[in-house]
N, C-alpha and C positions, 0 to 999 in steps of 0.2 A: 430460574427466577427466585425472589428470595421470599424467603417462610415469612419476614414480617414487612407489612405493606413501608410501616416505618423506614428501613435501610432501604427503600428502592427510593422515598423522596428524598430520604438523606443523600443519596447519589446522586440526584437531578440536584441536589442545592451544589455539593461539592465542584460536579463537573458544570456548573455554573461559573460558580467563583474561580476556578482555576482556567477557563477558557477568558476569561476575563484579562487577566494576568498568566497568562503560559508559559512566559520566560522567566518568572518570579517564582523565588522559594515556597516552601508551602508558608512559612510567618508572615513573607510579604504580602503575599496574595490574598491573605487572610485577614491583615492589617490590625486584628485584636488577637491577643493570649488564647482568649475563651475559645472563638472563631478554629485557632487554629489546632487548640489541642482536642478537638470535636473532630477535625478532619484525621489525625493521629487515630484515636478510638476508635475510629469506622474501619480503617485497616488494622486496627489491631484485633477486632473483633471478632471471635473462634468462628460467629454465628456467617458471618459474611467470607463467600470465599468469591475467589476469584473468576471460576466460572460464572458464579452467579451477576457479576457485574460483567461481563460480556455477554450474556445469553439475554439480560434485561435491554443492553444496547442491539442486539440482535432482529429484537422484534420488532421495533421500528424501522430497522434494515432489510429485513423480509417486506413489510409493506412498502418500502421506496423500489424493490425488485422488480411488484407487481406491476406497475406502471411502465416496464420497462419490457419489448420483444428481444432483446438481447444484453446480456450481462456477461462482464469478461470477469472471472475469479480469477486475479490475478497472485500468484503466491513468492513467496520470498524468503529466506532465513536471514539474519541479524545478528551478530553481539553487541550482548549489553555489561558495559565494562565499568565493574564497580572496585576494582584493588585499589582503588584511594581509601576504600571506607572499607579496611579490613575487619572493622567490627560486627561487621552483618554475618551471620552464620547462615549455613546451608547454599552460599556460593559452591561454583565448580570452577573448576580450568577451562580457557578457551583455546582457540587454537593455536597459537604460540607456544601454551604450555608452562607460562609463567602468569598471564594475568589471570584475576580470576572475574567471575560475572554470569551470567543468566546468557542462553541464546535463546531465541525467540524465533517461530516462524510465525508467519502471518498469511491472510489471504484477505485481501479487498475488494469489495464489490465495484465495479465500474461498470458505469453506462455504456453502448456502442459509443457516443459523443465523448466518452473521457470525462462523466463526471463522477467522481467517487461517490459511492451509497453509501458506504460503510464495512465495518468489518464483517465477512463472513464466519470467519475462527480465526482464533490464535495460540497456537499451545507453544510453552515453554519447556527447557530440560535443562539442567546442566551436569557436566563431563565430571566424573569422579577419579577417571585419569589423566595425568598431568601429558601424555602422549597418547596419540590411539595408534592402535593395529593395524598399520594398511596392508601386510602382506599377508593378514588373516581375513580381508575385508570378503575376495572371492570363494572363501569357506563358508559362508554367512548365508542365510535365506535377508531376505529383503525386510522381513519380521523381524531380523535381530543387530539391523543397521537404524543408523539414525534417518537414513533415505528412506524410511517406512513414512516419515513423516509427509513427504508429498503424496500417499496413497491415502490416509487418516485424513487429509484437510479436504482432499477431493471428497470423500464421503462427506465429513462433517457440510462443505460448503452445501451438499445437492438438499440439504435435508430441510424441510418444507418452503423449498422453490417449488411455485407452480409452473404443472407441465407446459402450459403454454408461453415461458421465459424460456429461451434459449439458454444455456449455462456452458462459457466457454471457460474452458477449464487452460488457465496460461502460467509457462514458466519457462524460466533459461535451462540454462544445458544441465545444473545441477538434476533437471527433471527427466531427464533423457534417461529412462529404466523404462527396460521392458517389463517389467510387473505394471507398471502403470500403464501401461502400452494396454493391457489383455486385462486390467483390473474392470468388473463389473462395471458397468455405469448407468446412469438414470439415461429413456426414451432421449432427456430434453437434452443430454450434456452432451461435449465435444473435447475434443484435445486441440490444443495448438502450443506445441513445445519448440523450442529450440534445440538441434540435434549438437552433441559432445561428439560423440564416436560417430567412427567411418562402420556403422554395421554390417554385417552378408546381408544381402536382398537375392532373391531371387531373379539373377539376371545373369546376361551372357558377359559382364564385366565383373558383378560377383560382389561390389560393395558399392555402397550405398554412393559416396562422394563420387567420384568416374562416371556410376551411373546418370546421375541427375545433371553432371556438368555436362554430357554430350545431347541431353534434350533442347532442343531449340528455344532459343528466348521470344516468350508469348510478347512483353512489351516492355517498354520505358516508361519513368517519370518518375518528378522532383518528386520529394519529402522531407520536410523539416523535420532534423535530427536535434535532440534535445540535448544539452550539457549534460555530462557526469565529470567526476574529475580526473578523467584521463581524453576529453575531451572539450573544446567550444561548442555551444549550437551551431548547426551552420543547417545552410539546404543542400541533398546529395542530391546526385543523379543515378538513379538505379536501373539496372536490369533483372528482368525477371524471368526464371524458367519453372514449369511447375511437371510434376507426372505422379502416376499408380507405383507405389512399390510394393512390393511384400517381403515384409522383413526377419529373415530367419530366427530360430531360436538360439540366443547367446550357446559357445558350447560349454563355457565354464556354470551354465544354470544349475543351480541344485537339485531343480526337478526337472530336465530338459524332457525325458522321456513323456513327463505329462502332460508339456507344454507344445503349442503350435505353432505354425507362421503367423503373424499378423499382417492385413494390409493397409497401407495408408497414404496418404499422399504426402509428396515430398514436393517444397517450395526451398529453390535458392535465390537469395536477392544479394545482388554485389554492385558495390559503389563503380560506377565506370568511369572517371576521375579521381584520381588521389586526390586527397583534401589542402590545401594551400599554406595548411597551417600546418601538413606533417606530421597528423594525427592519423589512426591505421585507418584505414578505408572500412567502410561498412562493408560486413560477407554475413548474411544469417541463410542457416540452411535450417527450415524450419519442416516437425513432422506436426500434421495435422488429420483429424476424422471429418472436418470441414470439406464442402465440394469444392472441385476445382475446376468444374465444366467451364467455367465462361473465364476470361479475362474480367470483369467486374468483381467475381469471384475469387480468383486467385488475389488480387488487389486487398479486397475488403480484408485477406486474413493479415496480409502484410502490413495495411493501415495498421487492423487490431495490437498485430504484436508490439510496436512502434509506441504503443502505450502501456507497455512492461516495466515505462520507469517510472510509474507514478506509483509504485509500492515503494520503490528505492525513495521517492519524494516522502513516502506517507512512514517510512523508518526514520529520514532526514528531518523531519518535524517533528516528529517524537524523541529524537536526541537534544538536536538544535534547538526548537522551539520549544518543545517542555520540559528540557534538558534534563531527563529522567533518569542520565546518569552522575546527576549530581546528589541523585536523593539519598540520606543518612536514615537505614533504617535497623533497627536490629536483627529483623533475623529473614530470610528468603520468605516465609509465608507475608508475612508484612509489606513485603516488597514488589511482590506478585500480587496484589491489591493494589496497592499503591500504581502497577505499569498497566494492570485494567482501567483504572479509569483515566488516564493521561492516555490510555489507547485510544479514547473516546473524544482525547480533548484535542489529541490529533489530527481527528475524522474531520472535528467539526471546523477545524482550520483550515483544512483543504477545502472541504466543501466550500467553505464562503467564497474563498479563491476561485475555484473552478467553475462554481455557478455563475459569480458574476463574468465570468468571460464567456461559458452558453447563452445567457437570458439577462442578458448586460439591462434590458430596461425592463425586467420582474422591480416590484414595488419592494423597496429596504424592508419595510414594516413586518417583511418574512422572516428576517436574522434582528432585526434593531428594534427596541423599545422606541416610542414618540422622544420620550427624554433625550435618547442616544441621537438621531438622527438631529435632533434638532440644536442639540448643543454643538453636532459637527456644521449642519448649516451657518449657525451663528458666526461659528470661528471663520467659516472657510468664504462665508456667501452672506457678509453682513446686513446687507442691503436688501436681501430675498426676501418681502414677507410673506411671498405664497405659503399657502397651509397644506399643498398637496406635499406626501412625501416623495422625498430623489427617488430615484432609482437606486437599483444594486449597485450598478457599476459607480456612480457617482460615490455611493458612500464608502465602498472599497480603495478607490481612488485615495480620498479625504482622511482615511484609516492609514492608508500606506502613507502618506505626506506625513501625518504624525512618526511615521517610523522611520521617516527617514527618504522617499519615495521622492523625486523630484519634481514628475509628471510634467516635463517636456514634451515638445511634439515629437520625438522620435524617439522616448523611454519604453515605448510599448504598455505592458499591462504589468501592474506592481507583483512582486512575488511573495511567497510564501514570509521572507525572511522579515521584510520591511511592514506586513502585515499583520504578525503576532508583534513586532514590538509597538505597533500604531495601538495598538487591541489596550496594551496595556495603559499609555499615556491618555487615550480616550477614555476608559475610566478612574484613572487619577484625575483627569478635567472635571468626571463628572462628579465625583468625589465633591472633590473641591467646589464647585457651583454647588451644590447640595448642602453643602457646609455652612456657603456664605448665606444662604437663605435663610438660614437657622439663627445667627447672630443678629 
């Protein structure tokens, strides 16, 4: 938190005004000199660092936890690609090895239901060699790879969750390391990883893949798969097998001698149609510390993981929508302020997205000013004079049409994209109204 009460409300003013306008530059968004070279000094400032505005959004994110019996910490890595603006110093290489830029992991609180809480950590690094060393990678303890960092976020996220929050701890194949496997964990947390490698298990086949495909398939059923850009949304149809493994210790470990089996359950889910469109069929063979006693059980984890791309969403709005790799800053400390609080202005993007599609008729008046809500009635619902306010879903709706949102009967529910550019046109409306009153 920060030493002066001062730069915490200077942060609520900031990520204010830039969630307002999140696709606009910092001048735009700012729309005066004065405005804008205030939000410059706040990242420039030695006193403010970058933990400290993520640990201030933090503690509002702990109390949205508590309210919750289950939370999935879902985690992610990122590059953040700044070689247009070679002026910035304290840039690294990314993985190409020609651009340079900041990576970033992240971990996001989500609800059982898919509603984002918020950030649980975020930490950044960048590469100071233009190549890395993979044929020195299996020399390495887990400490002195950059894969350390999915073990550092699992602690950082556990740390004052209360015990009675489930904490499921989620990642792709990147996560698939036995240190994380056997790394400590709190009573409350759990694994649910994505497996990379065919590992030894203890069985009369001897690795993990063989083994789990000859267990019997507990059941079927649809699931709507979500677009990325190697595929469409569409709905699969899946089979599911689940069983106990125990999974040997790698033998290239640096410390295998100290180390043990671990056991766990192994879930395979596989599309049983190819898709129409020609895109690879779904196969996730996922490891988990979750039970797998029931078929409800086995399901519940396979739902969960099926919500692993709302961090890829919650990276995709932090580029797209606060297009934080357009920011000209001078030097990496600068800029690492600057991506904390657009981390923030992210959070609060999705959320409005996501809630209004859980509690489509919660009262606006929870995200929207009377001003705001009433100036989108005016535009959208001339003739309304009720004085109760819409709903969420209503004003989210009227948000996305500003952006572009067509809202037919068969457009479904507006996205992310068409939402941040609404964000902004509704406060130039309101601007503007505010303006005219004044003349």
């Amino acid at each position: 938190m920060f030493d002066d009460f001062r730069h915490g409300k200077r942060l609520s003013a900031v990520v204010q005004l830039l969630s307002e306008h999140p696709s606009e530059s910092v001048p735009q968004a700012s729309r005066t000199a004065t405005e804008s070279q205030s939000i410059y000094r706040f990242w420039a400032n030695p006193k403010v660092k970058p933990e400290q505005i993520l640990a201030s959004h933090r503690v509002s994110v702990i109390e949205r936890v508590k309210t919750q019996s289950v939370v999935l910490a879902i985690q992610d890595t990122t590059d953040l690609d700044f070689t247009s603006h070679p002026a910035t110093s304290g840039l690294g290489f990314l993985h190409n090895g020609t651009n340079q830029g900041i990576k970033i992991h992240s971990c996001i609180g989500v609800s059982g239901d898919g509603e984002p809480l918020g950030l649980l950590h975020q930490q950044s690094w960048t590469r100071s060699e233009r190549t890395g060393k993979r044929g020195k990678r299996k020399k390495k303890v887990t400490a002195d790879k950059e894969s350390q960092r999915w073990l550092d976020t699992l602690s950082a996220a556990e740390q004052n969750v209360q015990s009675s929050v489930t904490l499921v701890h989620l990642g792709d194949r990147e996560a698939d390391i036995y240190d994380l496997f056997v790394l400590p964990r709190a009573a409350n947390s759990e694994l649910l990883i994505r497996a990379e490698y065919n590992r030894r298990v203890q069985h009369e086949l001897g690795y993990l893949i063989p083994t789990i495909e000859q267990a019997p398939v507990l059941g079927y059923r649809s699931m709507e798969i979500q677009r990325n850009p190697e595929r469409p949304k569409r709905t699969a149809e899946l089979s599911v097998r689940a069983m106990r493994v125990t999974i040997e210790v790698p033998k290239d470990h640096r410390q295998a001698k100290q180390c043990r089996p671990v056991a766990m359950n192994a879930i395979l889910v596989e599309e049983t149609t190819p898709p129409a469109d020609g895109s690879k069929p779904i196969r996730w063979l996922l490891l988990t510390t979750l039970s797998i006693e029931t078929w409800e059980q086995v399901w519940q984890c396979v739902r969960w993981y099926s919500l692993r791309w709302l961090v890829e969403r919650y990276h995709y709005t932090l580029k797209s929508g606060c297009r934080v790799e357009q920011l000209q800053l001078a030097t990496k400390d600068r800029l690492l302020k600057a991506l904390a609080t657009y981390a923030i202005v992210a959070w609060r993007l999705m959320q409005l997205t996501y809630r209004a599609r859980l509690t489509p008729d919660e009262s606006c008046e929870c995200w929207l000013l009377p001003a705001e809500w009433k100036l989108l009635r005016r535009k959208f619902e001339p003739k309304n004079r009720t004085k109760k306010p819409p709903t969420l879903r209503q004003v989210v709706r009227w948000i996305a049409q500003l952006g572009g949102f067509l809202a037919r009967r068969g457009d479904g529910e507006p996205g992310l994209k068409t939402l941040w550019r609404g964000l902004g046109v509704l406060h130039d409306l309101l601007e503007g109204a505010q303006l005219a009153t004044r003349t």
